[in-house]
C-alpha positions in Angstrom: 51.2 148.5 -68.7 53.5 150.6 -71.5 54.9 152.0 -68.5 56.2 149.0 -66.5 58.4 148.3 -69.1 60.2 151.7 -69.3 59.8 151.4 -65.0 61.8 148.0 -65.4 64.3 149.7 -67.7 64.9 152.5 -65.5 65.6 150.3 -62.4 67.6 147.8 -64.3 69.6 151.3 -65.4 70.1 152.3 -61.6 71.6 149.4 -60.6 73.9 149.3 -63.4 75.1 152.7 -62.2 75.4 151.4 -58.8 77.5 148.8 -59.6 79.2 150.3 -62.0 80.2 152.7 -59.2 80.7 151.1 -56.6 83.2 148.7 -57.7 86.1 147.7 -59.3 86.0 147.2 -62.5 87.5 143.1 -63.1 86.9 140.7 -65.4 83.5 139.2 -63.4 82.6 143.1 -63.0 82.3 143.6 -67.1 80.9 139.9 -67.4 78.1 140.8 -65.2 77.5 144.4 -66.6 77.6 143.5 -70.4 74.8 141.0 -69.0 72.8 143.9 -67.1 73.0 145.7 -70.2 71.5 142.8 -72.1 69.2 143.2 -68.9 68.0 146.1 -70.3 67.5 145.8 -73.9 64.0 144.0 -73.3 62.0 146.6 -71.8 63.3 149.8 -73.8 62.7 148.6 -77.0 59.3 146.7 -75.0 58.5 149.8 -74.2 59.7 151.6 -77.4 57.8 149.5 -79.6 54.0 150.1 -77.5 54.9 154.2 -78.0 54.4 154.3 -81.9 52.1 153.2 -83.9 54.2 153.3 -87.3 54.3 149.5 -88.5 58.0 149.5 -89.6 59.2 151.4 -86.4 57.1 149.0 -84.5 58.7 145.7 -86.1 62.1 147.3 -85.4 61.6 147.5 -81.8 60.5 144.6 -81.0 63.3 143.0 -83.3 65.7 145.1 -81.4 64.3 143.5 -77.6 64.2 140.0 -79.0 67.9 140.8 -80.2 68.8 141.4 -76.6 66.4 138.8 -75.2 68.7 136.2 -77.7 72.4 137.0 -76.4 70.4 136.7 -72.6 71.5 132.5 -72.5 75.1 133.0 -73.7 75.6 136.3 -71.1 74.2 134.2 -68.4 76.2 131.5 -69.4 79.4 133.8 -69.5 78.6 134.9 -66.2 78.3 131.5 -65.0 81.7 130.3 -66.0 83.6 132.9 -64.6 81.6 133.2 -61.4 82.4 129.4 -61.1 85.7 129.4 -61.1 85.9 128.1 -65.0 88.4 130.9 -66.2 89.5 128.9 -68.7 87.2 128.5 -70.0 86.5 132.3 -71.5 89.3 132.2 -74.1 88.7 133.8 -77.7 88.0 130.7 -80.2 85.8 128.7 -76.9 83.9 131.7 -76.6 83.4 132.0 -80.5 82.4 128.2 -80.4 79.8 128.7 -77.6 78.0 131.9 -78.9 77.2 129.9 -82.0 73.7 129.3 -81.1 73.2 132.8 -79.7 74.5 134.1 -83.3 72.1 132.5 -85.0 69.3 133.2 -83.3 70.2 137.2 -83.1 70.6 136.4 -86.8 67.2 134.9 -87.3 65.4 137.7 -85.7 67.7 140.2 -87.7 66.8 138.6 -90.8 63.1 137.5 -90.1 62.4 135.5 -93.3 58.8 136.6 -95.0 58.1 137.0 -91.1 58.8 133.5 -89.8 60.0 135.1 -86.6 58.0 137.8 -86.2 55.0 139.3 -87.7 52.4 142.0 -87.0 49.0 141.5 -88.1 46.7 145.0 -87.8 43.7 142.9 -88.8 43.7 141.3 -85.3 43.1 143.2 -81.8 45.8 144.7 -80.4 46.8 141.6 -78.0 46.7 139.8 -80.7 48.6 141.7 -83.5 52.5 139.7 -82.4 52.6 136.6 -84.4 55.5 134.4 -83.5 56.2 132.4 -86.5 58.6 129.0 -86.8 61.9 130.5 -86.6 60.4 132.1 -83.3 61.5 128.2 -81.7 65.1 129.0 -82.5 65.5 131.5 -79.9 63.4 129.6 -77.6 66.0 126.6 -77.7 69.3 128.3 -77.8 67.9 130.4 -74.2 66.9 126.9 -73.0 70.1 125.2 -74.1 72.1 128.0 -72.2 70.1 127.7 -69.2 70.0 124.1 -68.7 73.8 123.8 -68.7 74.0 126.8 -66.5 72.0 124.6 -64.4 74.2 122.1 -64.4 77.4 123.7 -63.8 75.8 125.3 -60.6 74.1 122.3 -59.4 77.7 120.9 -60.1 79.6 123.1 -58.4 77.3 122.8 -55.4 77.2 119.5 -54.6 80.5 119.8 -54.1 81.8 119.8 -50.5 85.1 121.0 -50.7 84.5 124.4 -51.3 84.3 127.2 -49.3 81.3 128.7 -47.8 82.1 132.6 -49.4 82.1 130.0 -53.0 78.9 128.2 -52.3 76.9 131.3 -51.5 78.2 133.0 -54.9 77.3 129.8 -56.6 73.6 129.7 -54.9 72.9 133.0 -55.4 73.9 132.3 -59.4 71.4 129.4 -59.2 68.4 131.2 -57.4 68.8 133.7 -59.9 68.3 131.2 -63.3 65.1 130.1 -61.1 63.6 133.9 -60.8 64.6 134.1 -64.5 63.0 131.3 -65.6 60.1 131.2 -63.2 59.0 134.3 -64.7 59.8 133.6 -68.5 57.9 130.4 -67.9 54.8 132.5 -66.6 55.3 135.4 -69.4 55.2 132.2 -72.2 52.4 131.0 -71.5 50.5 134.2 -70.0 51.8 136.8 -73.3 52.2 133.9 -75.8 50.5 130.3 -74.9 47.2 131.6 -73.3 46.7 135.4 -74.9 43.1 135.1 -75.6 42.6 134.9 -71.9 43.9 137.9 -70.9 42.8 141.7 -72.1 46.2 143.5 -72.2 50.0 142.5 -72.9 52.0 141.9 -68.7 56.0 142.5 -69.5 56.6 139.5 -66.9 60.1 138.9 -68.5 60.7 142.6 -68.0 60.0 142.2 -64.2 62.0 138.6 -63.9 64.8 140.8 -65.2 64.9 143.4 -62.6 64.0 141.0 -60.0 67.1 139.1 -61.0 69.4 141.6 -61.3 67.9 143.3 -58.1 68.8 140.2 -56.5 72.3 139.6 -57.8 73.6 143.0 -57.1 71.9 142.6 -53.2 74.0 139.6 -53.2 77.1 141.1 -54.9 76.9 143.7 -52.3 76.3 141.6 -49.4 78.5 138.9 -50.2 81.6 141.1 -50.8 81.7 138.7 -54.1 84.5 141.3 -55.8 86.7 141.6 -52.7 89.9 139.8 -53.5 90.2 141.3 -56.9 89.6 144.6 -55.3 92.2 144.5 -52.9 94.6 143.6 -55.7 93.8 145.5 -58.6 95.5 143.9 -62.0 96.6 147.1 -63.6 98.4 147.7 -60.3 100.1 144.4 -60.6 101.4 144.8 -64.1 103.0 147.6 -63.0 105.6 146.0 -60.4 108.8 144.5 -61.2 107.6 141.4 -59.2 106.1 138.7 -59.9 102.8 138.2 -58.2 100.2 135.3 -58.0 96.6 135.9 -56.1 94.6 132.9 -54.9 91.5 132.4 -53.1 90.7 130.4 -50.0 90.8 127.1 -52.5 94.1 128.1 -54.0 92.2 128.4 -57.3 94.5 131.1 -59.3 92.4 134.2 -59.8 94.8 136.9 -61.0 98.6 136.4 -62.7 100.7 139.3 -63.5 102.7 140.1 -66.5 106.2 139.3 -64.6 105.8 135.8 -63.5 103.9 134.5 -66.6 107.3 134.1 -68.4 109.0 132.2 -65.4 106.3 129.6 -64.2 103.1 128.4 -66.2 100.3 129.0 -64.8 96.7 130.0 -65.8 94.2 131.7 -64.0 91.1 129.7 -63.0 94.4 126.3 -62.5 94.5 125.3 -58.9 98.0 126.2 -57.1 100.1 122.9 -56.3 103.1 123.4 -54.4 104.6 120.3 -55.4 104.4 121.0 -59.3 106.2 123.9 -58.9 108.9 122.5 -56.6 109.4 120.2 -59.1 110.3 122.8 -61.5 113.2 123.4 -60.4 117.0 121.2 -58.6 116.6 119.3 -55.3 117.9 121.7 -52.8 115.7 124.5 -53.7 113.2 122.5 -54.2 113.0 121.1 -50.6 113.0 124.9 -49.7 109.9 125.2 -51.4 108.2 122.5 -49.9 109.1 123.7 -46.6 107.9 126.8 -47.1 104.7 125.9 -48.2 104.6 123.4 -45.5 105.0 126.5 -42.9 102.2 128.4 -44.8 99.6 125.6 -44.3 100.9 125.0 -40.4 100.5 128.8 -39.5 97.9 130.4 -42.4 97.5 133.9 -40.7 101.1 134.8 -40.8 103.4 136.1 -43.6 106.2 134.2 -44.8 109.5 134.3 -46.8 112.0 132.3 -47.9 115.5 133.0 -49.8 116.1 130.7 -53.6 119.0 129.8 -55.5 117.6 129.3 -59.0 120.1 127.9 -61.5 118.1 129.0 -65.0 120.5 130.9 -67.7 122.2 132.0 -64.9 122.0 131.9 -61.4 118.7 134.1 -59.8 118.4 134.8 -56.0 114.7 135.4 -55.5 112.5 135.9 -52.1 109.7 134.5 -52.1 106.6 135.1 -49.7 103.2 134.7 -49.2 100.7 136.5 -47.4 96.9 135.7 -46.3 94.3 138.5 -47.6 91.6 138.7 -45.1 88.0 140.5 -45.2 86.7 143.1 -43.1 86.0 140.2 -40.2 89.8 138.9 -40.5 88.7 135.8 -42.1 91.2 134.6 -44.9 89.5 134.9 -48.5 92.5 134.3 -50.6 96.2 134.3 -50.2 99.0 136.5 -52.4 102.3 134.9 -53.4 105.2 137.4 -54.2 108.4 136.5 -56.6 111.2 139.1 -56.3 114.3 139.1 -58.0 117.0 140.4 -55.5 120.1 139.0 -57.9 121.4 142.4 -58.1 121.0 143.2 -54.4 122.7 140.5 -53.6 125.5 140.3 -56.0 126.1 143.8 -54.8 126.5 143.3 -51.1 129.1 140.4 -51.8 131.1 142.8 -53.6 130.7 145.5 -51.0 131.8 143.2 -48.5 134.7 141.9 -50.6 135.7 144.3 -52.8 135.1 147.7 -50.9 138.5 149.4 -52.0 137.7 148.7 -55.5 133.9 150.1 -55.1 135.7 153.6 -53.6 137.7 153.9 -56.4 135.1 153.3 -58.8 132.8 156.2 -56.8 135.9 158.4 -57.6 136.2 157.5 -61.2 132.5 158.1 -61.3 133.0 161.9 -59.9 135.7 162.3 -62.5 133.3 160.9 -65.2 130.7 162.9 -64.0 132.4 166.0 -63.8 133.8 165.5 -67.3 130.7 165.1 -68.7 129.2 167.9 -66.7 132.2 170.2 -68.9 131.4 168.5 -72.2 127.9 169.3 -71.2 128.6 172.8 -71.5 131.0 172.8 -74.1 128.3 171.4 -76.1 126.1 174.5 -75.1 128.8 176.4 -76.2 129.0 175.2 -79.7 125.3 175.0 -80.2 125.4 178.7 -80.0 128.6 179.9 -81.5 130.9 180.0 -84.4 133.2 177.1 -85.1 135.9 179.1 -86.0 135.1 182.7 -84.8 134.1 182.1 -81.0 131.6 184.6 -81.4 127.9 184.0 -81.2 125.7 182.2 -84.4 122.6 183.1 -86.2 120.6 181.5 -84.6 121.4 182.9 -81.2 121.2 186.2 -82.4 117.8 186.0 -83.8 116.8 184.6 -80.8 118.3 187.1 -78.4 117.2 189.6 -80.5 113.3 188.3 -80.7 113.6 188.3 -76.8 115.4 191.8 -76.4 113.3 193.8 -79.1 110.0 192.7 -77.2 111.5 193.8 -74.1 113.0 197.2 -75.3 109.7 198.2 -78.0 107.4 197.5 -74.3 109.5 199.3 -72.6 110.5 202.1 -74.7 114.4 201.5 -74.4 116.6 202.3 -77.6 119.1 200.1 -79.4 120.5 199.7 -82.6 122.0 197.0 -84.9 125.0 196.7 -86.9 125.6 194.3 -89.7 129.2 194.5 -91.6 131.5 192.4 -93.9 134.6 192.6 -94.8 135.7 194.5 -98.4 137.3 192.3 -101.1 137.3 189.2 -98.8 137.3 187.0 -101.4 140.4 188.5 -103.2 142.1 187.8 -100.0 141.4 183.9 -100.0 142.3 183.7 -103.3 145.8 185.4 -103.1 146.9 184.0 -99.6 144.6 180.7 -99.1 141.7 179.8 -97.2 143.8 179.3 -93.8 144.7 183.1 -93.7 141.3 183.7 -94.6 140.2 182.5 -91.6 143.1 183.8 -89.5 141.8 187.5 -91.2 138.0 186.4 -90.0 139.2 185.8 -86.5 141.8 188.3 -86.0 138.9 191.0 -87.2 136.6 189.5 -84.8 138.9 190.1 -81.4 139.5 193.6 -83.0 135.6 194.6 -83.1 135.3 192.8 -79.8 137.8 195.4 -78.4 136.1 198.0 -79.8 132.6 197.1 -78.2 131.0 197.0 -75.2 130.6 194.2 -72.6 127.0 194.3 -73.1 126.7 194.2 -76.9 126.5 190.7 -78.9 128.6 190.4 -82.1 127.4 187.3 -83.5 128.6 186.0 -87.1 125.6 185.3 -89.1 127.4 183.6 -92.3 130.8 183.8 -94.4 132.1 187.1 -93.8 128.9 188.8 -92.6 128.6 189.5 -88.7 126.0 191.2 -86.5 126.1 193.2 -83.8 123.4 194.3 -81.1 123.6 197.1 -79.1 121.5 197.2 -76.2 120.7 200.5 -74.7 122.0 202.8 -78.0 120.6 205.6 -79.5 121.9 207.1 -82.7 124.0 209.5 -81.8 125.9 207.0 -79.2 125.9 203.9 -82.2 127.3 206.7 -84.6 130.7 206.7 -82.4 130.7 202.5 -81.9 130.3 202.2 -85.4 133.2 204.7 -86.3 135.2 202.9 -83.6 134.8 199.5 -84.8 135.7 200.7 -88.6 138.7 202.4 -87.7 139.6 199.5 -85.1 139.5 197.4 -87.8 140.9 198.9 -90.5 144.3 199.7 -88.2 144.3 195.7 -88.0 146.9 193.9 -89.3 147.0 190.5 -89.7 150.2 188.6 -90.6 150.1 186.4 -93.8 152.5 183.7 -93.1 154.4 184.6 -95.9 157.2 186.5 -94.5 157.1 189.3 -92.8 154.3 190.0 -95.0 150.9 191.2 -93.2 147.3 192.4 -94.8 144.8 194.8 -93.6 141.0 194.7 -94.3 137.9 197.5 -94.2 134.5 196.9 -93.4 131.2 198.3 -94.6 128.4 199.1 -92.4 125.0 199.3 -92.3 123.8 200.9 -89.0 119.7 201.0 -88.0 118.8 202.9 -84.7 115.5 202.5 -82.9 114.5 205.3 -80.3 111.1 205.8 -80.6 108.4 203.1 -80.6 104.6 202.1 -82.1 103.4 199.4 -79.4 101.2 198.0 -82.6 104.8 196.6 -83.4 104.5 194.4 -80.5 101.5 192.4 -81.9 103.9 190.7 -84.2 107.7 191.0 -82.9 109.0 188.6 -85.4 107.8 190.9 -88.8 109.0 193.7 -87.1 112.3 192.0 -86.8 112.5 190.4 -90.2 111.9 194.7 -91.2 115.2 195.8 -89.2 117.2 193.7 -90.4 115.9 193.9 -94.0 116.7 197.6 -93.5 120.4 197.3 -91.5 121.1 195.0 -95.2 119.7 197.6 -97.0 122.2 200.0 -95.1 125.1 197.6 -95.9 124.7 197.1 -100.0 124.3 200.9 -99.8 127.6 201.1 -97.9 129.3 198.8 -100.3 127.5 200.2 -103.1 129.1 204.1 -102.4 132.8 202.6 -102.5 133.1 200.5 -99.0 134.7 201.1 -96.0 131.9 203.2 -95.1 129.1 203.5 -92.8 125.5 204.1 -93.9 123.1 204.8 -90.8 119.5 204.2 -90.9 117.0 205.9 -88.1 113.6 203.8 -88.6 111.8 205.9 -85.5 
């Protein structure tokens, strides 16, 4: 018999998978599989407990199914309430409140007090070794407690005779499955506990009424179709619309509210829909609308309806509403959807089309002009982010990252280029004589003059002060050796007018010049060292320009 056990665990596990896959997960979907997996705590750690024979690991085990058999009542009675239609009733502090007995009897077996729960006596024969002390009752109780008003509910529910057919079937195959349930907890009492002398080995009935159960809820689930109106309107779906959207089943029992409408009308899921209430919401006019539209849904059920509001709330709303029958697989109506939209907008928009049409053309225009504007600014701000304020040449930052991209390309390739970096001699002696103004007008007079002295494809770029850059794609040393004597003597013929007269200054540079024309592809493991080492060595170059009397060039060949 160890076996059954783990057998009843392993079928309780396959039809958790199956419906666990083959369904929608909603809120009766994870009600019904957290009580499947309570399901299943009883015969693996039933099982567990008959496949060691350590005392303390033995205890444990059986602690751990009695656990699970403990939060059986208020699963089932979960289960119950939303399967009934009792929504409502599963809110945070009810809950709390109704797993109170389950809590304390999972605590009782947790706690076991000098083992007034459970006990295992080795001095006994094996069937006899479980002693169920006093506290043992607890549990007993609290599953009977659950059951009985599970019982109730359902009979409840089924003597009813206005509900529909699909409802009574759910609600019958709920109550045929407390009666497996207990049938066979009845029989395992009094076989396993009641009447143990009789019998020469330990029958897991509760392990069997278990599967049997749950065999025959999820043959029901699957035959019924119980999950098919959430399934056809899934909730995260819902949430996700800009309408507002109520479902209903064939009672007009609210089953599913989305986030949108929530705000607008009150409603709770498990309420039954009233037209009339929420006519009643809202001014005469549209609320006779209402009621005739409601009025035309219960005259012709199969077909889909609409109907245009005038809501005065904070302002006034348009909104379509419609409604729409959800049928099953043999076109028989199982619920109904009502839809909420909010076509203010739309409609505020036509009127002004239609009124206003001149206006709305020269707005379009306006919104060309706008858009083309921005479209400029768009790149005027593409332009600054890369160049000098004051110079129009390019920034650091673009040159380093031109020159990251380019020195990949050229080392790869095998392509040579050099770099230049220069300042201007005794700049500072300049602002301080004729002012910061022809300062600048020096910096950006020398700029055009080294522009004219370059190529079309190199990049002068101003990297700070009175420091520039300049990249020379394509350049050996012999070729950068004639740029760099042209841009020096370009700028040094340069004069630039000091606004003080006729009075004009010139300027010099210094140079520092590094050519590349022969390549290690190791280099290209880390581009950005290698680059951080050229320019190191075009500064070196520089200070050892300035350093020899400026107005010089000093021209480095690293390969």
């Amino acid at each position: 018999m160890i076996w059954l056990d783990f057998s009843m665990f392993l079928v309780l596990m396959g039809l958790f998978l199956y419906v666990f896959s083959s369904s929608s997960v909603t809120v009766l979907h994870r009600i019904y599989l957290l009580l499947h997996v309570v399901f299943m705590l009883w015969p693996l750690f039933q099982f567990a407990s008959q496949t060691t024979t350590s005392l303390p690991f033995r205890l444990f085990y059986l602690s751990a199914s009695y656990v699970g058999l403990s939060l059986l009542g208020i699963g089932w009675f979960a289960f119950i309430l939303v399967l009934t239609g009792h929504y409502y009733v599963i809110r945070r502090s009810r809950l709390i409140l109704l797993s109170i007995p389950a809590v304390i009897s999972v605590a009782v077996v947790i706690w076991n007090p000098q083992g007034m729960f459970l006990s295992i006596n080795t001095q006994l024969e094996s069937m006899k070794q479980l002693q169920h002390g006093a506290l043992y009752w607890v549990m007993i109780v609290q599953l009977i407690l659950y059951l009985s008003v599970s019982l109730i509910i359902l009979l409840y529910k089924l003597s009813r005779r206005d509900d529909s057919v699909r409802h009574r079937k759910m609600v019958r195959t709920a109550l045929n499955g407390v009666f497996v349930l207990s049938f066979f907890a009845i029989v395992d009492f009094c076989i396993n506990v009641t009447y143990i002398d009789y019998f020469t080995r330990y029958i897991p009935l509760v392990s069997i009424g278990m599967t049997v159960t749950a065999a025959y809820i999820v043959h029901a689930i699957s035959r019924n179709k119980v999950f098919d109106i959430i399934q056809i309107v899934q909730k995260d779906v819902m949430n996700t619309m800009s309408m507002g959207i109520i479902v209903m089943d064939e009672n007009d029992m609210i089953i599913e509210v989305n986030k949108v409408i929530k705000p607008i009308i009150r409603l709770r899921i498990g309420d039954f829909f009233k037209p009339e209430a929420l006519a009643a919401q809202f001014k005469e006019g549209t609320s006779k609308q209402l009621l005739a539209f409601f009025e035309a849904q219960r005259v012709r059920p199969m077909d889909r309806h609409e109907v245009e509001l005038t809501i005065d709330l904070a302002q006034s709303l348009h909104i379509i509403v419609q409604t729409a029958p959800i049928l099953n697989q043999k076109k028989r109506i199982v619920g109904r959807v009502l839809t909420f939209q909010d076509v203010t907008e739309l409609r505020m928009l036509v009127e002004e089309t239609n009124t206003q049409n001149e206006l709305l053309h020269e707005r379009n225009k306006e919104l060309l002009i706008m858009q083309d504007e921005l479209s400029q600014a768009n790149k005027k701000l593409e332009h600054m982010a890369i160049t000098d304020g004051l110079t129009g040449c390019f920034n650091r930052r673009y040159m380093l990252q031109q020159l990251e991209s380019e020195v990949v390309t050229s080392l790869r390739y095998g392509i040579p280029f050099s770099i230049f970096i220069f300042d201007l001699d005794y700049f500072k002696s300049i602002n301080d004589r004729f002012g910061h103004l022809t300062g600048d007008e020096v910096l950006c007079s020398t700029v055009e003059a080294v522009r004219s002295a370059l190529r079309l494809t190199d990049v002068l770029a101003r990297f700070g002060g009175e420091e520039f850059t300049v990249y020379l794609p394509h350049t050996n040393r012999e070729q950068a050796d004639i740029i760099a004597e042209l841009v020096k003597s370009t700028v040094e013929e340069n004069r630039v007018p000091t606004g003080v007269g006729d009075g004009s200054v010139t300027v010099t540079i210094s140079m520092g010049v590094v050519s590349i024309e022969r390549h290690d592809s190791n280099e290209l493991e880390d581009p950005k060292s290698f680059l951080r080492e050229l320019m190191a060595q075009a500064d070196a170059a520089l200070y050892e320009a300035k350093y020899n009397g400026r107005n010089r060039i000093v021209n480095r060949k690293l390969a």
